[in-house]
N, C-alpha and C positions, 0 to 999 in steps of 0.2 A: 502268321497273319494276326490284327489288331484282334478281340473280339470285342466282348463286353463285360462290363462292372460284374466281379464276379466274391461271396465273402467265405466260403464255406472253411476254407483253409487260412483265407488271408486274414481273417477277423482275428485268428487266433495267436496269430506273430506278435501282435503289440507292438508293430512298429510303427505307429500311426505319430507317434511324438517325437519320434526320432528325428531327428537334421541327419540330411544326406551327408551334408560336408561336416564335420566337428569344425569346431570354431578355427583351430589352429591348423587346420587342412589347407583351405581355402580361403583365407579370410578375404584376399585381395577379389573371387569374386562373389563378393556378397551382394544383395540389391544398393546400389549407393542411396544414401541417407537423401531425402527430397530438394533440390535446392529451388531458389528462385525461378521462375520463368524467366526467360530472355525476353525483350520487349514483342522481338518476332514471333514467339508461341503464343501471342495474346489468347489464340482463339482455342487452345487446350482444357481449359477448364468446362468451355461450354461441347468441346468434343468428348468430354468425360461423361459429362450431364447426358447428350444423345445418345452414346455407346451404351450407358448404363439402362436409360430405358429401350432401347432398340434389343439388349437382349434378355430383358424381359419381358418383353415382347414376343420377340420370338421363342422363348422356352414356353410359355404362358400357351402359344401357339403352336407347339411340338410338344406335349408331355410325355413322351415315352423317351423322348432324345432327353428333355430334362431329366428325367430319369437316371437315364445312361451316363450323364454330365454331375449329377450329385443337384440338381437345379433346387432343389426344397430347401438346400442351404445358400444362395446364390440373393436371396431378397426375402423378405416377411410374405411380399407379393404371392411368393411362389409355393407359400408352406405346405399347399392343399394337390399340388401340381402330379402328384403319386396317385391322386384316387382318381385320374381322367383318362382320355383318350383321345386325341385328334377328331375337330370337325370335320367333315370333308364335304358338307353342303355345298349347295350352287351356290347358293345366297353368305354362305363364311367364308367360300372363301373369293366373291367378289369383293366382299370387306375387308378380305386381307390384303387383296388386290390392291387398294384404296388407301388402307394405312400405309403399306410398303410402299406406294408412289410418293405418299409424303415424305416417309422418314429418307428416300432417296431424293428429295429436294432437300431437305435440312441438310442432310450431310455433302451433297454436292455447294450448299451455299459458302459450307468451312471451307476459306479457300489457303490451297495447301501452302500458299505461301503466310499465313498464319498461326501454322502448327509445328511442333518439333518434328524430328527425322522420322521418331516411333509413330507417330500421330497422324505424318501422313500415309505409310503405308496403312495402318489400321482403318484411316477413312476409307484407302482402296480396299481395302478385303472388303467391307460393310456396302458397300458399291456394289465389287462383285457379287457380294452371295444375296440382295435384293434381286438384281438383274436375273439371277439363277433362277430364286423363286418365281420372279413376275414372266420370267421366258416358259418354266414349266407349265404355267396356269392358262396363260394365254397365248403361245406359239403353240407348243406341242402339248398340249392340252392333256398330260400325260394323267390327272385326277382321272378321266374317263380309263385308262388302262392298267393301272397300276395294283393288280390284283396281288401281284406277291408281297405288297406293301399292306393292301388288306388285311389279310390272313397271316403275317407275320407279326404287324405289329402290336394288336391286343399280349399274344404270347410271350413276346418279347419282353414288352412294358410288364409283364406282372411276373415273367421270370427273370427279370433284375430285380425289381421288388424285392422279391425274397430274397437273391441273393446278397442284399442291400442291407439286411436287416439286422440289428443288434443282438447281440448274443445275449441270451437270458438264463443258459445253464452251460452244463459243459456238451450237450447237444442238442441244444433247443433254441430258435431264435424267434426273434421279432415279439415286439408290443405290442399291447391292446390296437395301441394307435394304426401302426404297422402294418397288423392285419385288417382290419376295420380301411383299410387304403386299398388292399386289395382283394377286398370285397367290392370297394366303391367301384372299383378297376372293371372286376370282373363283371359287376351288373351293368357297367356299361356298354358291353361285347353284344349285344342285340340289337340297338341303336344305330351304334355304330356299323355294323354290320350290313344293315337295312339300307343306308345312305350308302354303303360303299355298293350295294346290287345297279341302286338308284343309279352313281356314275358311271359303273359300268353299262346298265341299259343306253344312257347317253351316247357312250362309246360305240355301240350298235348305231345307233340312229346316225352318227356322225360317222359312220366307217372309219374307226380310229378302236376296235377292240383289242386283246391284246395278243401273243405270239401262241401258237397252239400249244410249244411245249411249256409257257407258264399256263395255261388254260388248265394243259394237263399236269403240271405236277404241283399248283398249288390249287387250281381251283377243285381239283379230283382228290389228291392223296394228302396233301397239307391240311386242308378243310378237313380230311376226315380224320387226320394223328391229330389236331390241334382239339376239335371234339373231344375225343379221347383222355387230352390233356387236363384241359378244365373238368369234363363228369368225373375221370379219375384221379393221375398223376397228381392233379393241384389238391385234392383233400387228402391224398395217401401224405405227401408233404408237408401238408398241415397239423395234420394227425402227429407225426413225429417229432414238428417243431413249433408247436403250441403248448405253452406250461401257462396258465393264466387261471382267476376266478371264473372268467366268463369264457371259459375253454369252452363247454358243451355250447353254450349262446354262437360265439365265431365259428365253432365249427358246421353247425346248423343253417349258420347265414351264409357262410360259403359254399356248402352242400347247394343249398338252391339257386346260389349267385352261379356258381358252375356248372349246373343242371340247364341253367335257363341259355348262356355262354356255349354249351356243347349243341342243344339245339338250334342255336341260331346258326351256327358254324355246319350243321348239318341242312338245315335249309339254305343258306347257300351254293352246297355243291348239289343241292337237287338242282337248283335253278341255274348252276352253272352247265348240269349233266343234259338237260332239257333244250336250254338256250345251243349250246356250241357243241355237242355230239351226237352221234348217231347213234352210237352205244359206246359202252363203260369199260365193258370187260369181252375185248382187251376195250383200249380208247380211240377211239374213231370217231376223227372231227367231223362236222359237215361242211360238204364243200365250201361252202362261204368264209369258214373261217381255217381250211387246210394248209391256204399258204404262209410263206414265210413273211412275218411282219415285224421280227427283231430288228432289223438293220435301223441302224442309227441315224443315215445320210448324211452324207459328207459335206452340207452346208453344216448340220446340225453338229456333227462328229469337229467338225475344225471351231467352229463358236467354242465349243466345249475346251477343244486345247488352248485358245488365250483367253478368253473368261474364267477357264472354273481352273483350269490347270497354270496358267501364265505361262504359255510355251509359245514361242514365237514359232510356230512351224503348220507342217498341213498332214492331214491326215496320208497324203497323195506322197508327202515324203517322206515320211516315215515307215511306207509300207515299201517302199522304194532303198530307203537305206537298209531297211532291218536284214534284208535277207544276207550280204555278205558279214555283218556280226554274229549271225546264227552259223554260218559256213566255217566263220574263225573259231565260234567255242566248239564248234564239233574236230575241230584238226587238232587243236590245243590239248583234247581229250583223248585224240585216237593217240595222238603224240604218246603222253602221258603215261595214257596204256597200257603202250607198248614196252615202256621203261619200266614199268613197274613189274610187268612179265617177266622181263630180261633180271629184272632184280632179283626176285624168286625162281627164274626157274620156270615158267609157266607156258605152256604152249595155248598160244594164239593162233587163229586164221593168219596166214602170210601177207593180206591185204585187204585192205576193207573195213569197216566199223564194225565189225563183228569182234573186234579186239575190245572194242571197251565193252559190249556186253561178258564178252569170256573174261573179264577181268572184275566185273563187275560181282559175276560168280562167283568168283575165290575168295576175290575182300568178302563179301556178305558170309562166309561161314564163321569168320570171328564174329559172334554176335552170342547175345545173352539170352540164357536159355529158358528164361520165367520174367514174369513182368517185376516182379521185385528185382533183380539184377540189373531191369533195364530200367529201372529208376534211380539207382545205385550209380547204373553208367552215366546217366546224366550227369546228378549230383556231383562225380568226379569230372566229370568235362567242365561244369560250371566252375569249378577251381583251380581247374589247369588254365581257362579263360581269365578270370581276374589276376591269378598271378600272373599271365604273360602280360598283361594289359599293366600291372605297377610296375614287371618287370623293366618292359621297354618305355615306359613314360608315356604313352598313346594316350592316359584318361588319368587324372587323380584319382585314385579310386582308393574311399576311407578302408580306416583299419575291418571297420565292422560291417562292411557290404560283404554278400555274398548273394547268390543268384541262388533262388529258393525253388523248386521243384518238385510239384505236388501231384499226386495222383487224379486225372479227373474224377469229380464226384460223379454218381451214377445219373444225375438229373440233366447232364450236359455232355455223356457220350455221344449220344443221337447227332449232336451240332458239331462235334470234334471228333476227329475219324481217327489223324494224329497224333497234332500236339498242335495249342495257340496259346498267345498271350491272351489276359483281362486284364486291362489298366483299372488303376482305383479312380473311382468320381474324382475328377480336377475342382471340384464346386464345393467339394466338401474335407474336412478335416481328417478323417478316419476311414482306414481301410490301406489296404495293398497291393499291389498288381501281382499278378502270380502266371507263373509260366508250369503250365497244366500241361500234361503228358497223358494218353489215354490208352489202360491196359488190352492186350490183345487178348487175355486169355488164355493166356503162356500161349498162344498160336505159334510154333515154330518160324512157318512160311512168314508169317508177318515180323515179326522180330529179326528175321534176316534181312528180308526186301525193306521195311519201314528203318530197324532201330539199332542196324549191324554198329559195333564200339566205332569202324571209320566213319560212316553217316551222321553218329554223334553230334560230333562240334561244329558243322553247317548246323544244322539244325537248332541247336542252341544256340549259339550267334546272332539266329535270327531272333527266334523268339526269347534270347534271355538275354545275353550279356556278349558282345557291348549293343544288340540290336532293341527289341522294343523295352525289355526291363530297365535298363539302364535311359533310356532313352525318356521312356517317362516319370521314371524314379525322379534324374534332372528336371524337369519340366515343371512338375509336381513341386521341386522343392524351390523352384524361382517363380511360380505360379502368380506371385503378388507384381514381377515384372512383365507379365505377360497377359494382354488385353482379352476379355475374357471371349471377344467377340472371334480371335484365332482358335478356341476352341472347340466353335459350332457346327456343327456338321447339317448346313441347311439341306434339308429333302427328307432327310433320313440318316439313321446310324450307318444300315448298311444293306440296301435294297436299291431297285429298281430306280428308286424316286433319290437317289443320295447325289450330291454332285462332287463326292469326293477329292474334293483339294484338300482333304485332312491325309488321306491316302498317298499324295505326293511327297511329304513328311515324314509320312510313320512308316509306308512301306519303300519308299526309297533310303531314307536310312539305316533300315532293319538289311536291305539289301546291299548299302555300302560296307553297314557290318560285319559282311560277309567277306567283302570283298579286301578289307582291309587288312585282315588277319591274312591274306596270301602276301600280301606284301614283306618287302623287304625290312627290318627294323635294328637299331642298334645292338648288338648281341645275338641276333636273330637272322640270319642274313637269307633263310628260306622261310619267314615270314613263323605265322603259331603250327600250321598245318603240317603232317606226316606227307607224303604223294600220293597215299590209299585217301588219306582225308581232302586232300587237293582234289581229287576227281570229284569227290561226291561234292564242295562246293561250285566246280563248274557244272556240276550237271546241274544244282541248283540255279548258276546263273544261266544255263542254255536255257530253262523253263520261263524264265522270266523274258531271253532274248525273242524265241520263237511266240509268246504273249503280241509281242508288237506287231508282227507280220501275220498273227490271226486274226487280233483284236480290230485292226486297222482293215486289213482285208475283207473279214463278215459284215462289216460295218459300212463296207461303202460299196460292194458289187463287186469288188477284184476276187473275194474267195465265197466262191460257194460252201455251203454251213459243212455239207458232207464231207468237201473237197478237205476243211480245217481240221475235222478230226483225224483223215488219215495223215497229213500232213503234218498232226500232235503226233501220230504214232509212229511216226518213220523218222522224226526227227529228234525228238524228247526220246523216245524207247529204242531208237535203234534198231527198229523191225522193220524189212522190208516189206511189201505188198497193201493192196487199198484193203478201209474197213469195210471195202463194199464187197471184196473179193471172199466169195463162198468157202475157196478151196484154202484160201490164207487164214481163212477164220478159225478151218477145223483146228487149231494148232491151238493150244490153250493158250500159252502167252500170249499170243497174236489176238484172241479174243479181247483176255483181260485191259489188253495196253487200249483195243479200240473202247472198251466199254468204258475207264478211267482217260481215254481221250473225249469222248462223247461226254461225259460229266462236266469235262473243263471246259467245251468248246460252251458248253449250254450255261454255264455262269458267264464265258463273258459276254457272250450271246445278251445276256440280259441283265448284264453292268456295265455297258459302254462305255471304253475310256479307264476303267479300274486296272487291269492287266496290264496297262499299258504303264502304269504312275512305279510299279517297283524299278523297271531298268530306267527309265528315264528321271525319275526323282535322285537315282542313284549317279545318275550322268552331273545333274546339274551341283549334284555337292562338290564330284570328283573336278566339274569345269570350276566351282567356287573355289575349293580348295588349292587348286594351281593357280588361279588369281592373286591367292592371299603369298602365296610360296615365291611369285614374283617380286609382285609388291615389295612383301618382309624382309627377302634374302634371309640376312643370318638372324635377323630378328622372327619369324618364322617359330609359331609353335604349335604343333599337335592339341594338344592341353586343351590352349586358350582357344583353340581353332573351333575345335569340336565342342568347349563347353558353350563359347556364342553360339553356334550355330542350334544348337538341341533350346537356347535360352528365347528362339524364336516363337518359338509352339508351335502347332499342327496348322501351318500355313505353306504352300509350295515355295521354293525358294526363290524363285521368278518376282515375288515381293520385294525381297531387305536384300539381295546380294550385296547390293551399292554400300548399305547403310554398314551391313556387314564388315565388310571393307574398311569403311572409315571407322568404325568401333576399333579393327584391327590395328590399325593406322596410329589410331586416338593413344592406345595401350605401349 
């Protein structure tokens, strides 16, 4: 999964000057040289002029997503964009209300038959993701509920900051300037905070609060680690990566900046604990706000799939098709299994899905015995990955690429349980994406279930090469071709409030990546994958396939929230019996799989529409891709295929198929 800008390792690579492609790689797809407008693109130049203030506009009006984005390099405008935090007034954001109405009449004025192929799709994105905003503000009036939006984003915004910041020794970072930003940051966490009680009070008034279990796990337990974070974590931080004249000054000013920041964050969850429960410990709502108020609604859930996702379909079918795809990767697997049993020797159950758990068994003893090994094992998967990828011709891929594999640092375990990507700011010049691995503590149990040598190369696929690493490495290095407004993530990076069509992109491709390495390839005729490694990517795509028929179900009344977790646990884990079942529970596994289903069901519980964007983002490449296979016949190229398509940026593909197409055509 995406995360966020992260520098601790990657600052240190130096590869911030590099070109992806050496000159003599690729030169054929370089950005092409500017030429003339055609008489028909009259109106491009003045689509330039509104994109460009539209999203500085909007970064100006998200600084934590500017943040995330690299925005303080993106305009002069933006220099100061690090030391704020989102208004979230009645009164800002009926004004945002107001602006966005307008700049969605400018852009609706460009009319498309005025603009180049690229220019009209980017006017539709700038359409959509206004419409996004103005549906949020004033349909579902989601300002009033959006508490994990609240209490995530100050901490967020000021732990990119840091990881953002310039290296000033060989372990000490950030400038005067740098810090003195997030300080500004941090003094504004009181304020902000106070406005955010405010909308939620609203929220009460309007019967529109928000789901008990975001009540309880960020207005209870988030509020009080985020506390924690600012009185402590943020000055222990400081403390180690501050070398400057005015070290004792900054560090005094942030002492009180995050003193003031923890209390405010602690007065909130008094007023959250007072407002919406009975008591704390344990948590016990009041009836008024006990029931279930996640669900999405299926007017709202379907707007969302052709607006924010460009998916021609309905919630109603999707939850309708999903289930015999989840039934094919489970047969695909017990299949599998069973062959792989027969290969070794292995006795299995005689019938049943109980074979792929007893097989599952077996593979997980080859596995690395200390967390240094299992970053070892990476490291060597990352290079069994790029050489298959030159080998068979699937991606150019330079002499000097390699998929880089760091340890997570200790300030970012809490947030990464396994393993995630951090792309580098697309806004800014410096810095590198890195595919972070998180030690267990030489934990055995975990090293086998989590990091066995077959689990491997899924898992890197995704998160390194050829899935998110490579994926924005490309993007990153055609970035001057790519409109900056496809890189915005209006709502949010990644909460409650996000409308996630960047998510169609990054994690449908992360998950084509997966998928493609089983494929068949010249030289390769059973694809990069071993059959111990082939299992663990389908069981990576059954996670993503049963996503759809929960996501789609909690979401519109077909699946009860309870009903979703057993149904995680009996399909994903291959355990019989409900998570409601006493006698099924005593069994430890059968615990663990409900309580790690219970987790899952409760994010997408309250990311609607996210779960769903890996299999289906993955769908629409694989229907793009057979398009272009028709079209081309022998002209037909992997290569060029996959480098247009990644040259799109973080837009769903429901946009440029067509355009795509005729690029392919054009070539």
């Amino acid at each position: 999964m995406v995360k966020g800008i992260r520098h601790f390792v990657a600052v240190a690579a130096g590869l911030a000057g590099v070109a992806l492609y050496p000159a003599a790689t690729l030169a054929q797809a370089r950005a092409p040289v500017a030429q003339p407008l055609p008489a028909g693109h009259s109106l491009d130049g003045r689509f330039a002029a509104l994109e460009h203030e539209y999203v500085v506009y909007f970064l100006a009006r998200f600084p934590v997503v500017a943040t995330y984005l690299g925005g303080s390099a993106f305009d002069p405008q933006l220099a100061g964009i690090d030391a704020r935090l989102r208004d979230y007034s009645p009164q800002a954001i009926r004004e945002e209300n107001t602006h966005l109405v307008q700049l969605r009449m400018r852009f609706a004025a460009l009319a498309p038959a005025g603009l180049s192929p690229r220019r009209r799709i980017d006017r539709s994105v700038a359409l959509a993701e206004i419409m996004f905003l103005l549906r949020e503000h004033t349909v579902r009036h989601h300002q009033q509920k959006s508490l994990d939006s609240y209490v995530d984003e100050p901490f967020r915004g000021v732990d990119w900051q840091i990881q953002g910041m310039t290296p000033t020794g060989t372990a000490t970072y950030g400038t005067d300037a740098e810090w003195r930003a997030v300080i500004a940051r941090t003094r504004a966490v009181p304020a902000y905070l106070a406005i955010a009680q405010g909308q939620l009070q609203a929220g009460i008034a309007a019967h529109n609060p928000p789901d008990w279990r975001v009540l309880e796990e960020f207005g209870l337990e988030s509020t009080a680690a985020d506390a924690d974070y600012f009185s402590g974590t943020l000055q222990q931080i400081a403390s180690s990566d501050v070398i400057s004249v005015q070290r004792e000054a900054l560090l005094n000013d942030l002492k009180s900046a995050g003193d003031d920041a923890a209390a405010a964050y602690r007065r909130l969850r008094d007023f959250v604990a007072a407002t919406f429960f009975v008591s704390t410990d344990p948590p016990r709502p009041r009836s008024a706000y006990s029931a279930d108020r996640f669900a999405f609604g299926e007017a709202d859930y379907d707007w969302a799939l052709q607006h924010n996702l460009r998916l021609n379909t309905s919630a109603a079918e999707l939850f309708t098709q999903s289930w015999p795809v989840v039934e094919g990767t489970r047969a695909a697997m017990e299949s599998l299994a069973r062959q792989i049993a027969a290969s070794h020797g292995w006795t299995v159950p005689a019938a049943g899905p109980g074979a792929v758990r007893a097989v599952f068994e077996q593979v997980s003893r080859d596995a690395p015995r200390t967390d240094a090994e299992m970053i070892e094992g990476y490291r060597r998967t990352g290079e069994r990955l790029v050489e298959y990828a030159r080998r068979t011709g699937l991606f150019a891929v330079p002499a000097d690429y390699r998929l880089e594999v760091a340890v997570t640092p200790p300030p970012l375990r809490a947030s990464i349980e396994g393993a995630a990507y951090y792309p580098a700011p697309p806004f800014k010049r410096s810095g590198v994406g890195r595919f972070y691995v998180t030690p267990t503590a030489d934990n055995p149990v975990a090293l086998r279930e989590e990091h066995s040598y077959a689990a491997m190369p899924d898992l890197a696929a995704h998160e390194g090469f050829p899935g998110h690493d490579w994926h924005y490495r490309v993007m990153t290095e055609y970035r001057a071709a790519i409109s900056p407004l496809r890189w915005l993530t209006p709502g949010a990076v990644e909460d409650s409030s996000s409308m996630w069509q960047d998510s169609m992109a990054a994690e449908g491709w992360a998950l084509y990546a997966e998928a493609l390495l089983a494929e068949p390839q010249p030289g390769a005729p059973q694809g990069f994958y071993t059959p111990e490694e082939r299992l663990y990517e389908l069981r990576g795509k059954l996670l993503r396939d049963v996503r759809v028929r929960i996501d789609t179900g909690i979401h519109t009344g077909r699946l009860r929230f309870d009903d979703a977790v057993t149904l995680f646990s009996q399909t994903v884990d291959f355990l019989p019996g409900s998570c409601q079942d006493a006698a099924a529970l005593k069994l430890d596994v059968k615990q663990l799989s409900c309580s790690a289903a219970r987790a899952a069901v409760t994010r997408y519980a309250r990311w609607p529409t996210q779960a769903i964007t890996y299999r289906l983002g993955k769908e629409q490449i694989l229907a793009l891709r057979k398009r272009a296979q028709l079209e081309l016949g022998s002209r037909y190229s992997a290569q060029r295929f996959h480098l247009e398509f990644m040259k799109q940026g973080t837009i769903p593909p429901g946009y440029f198929g067509d355009e795509l197409l005729r690029t392919l055509r054009g070539r």
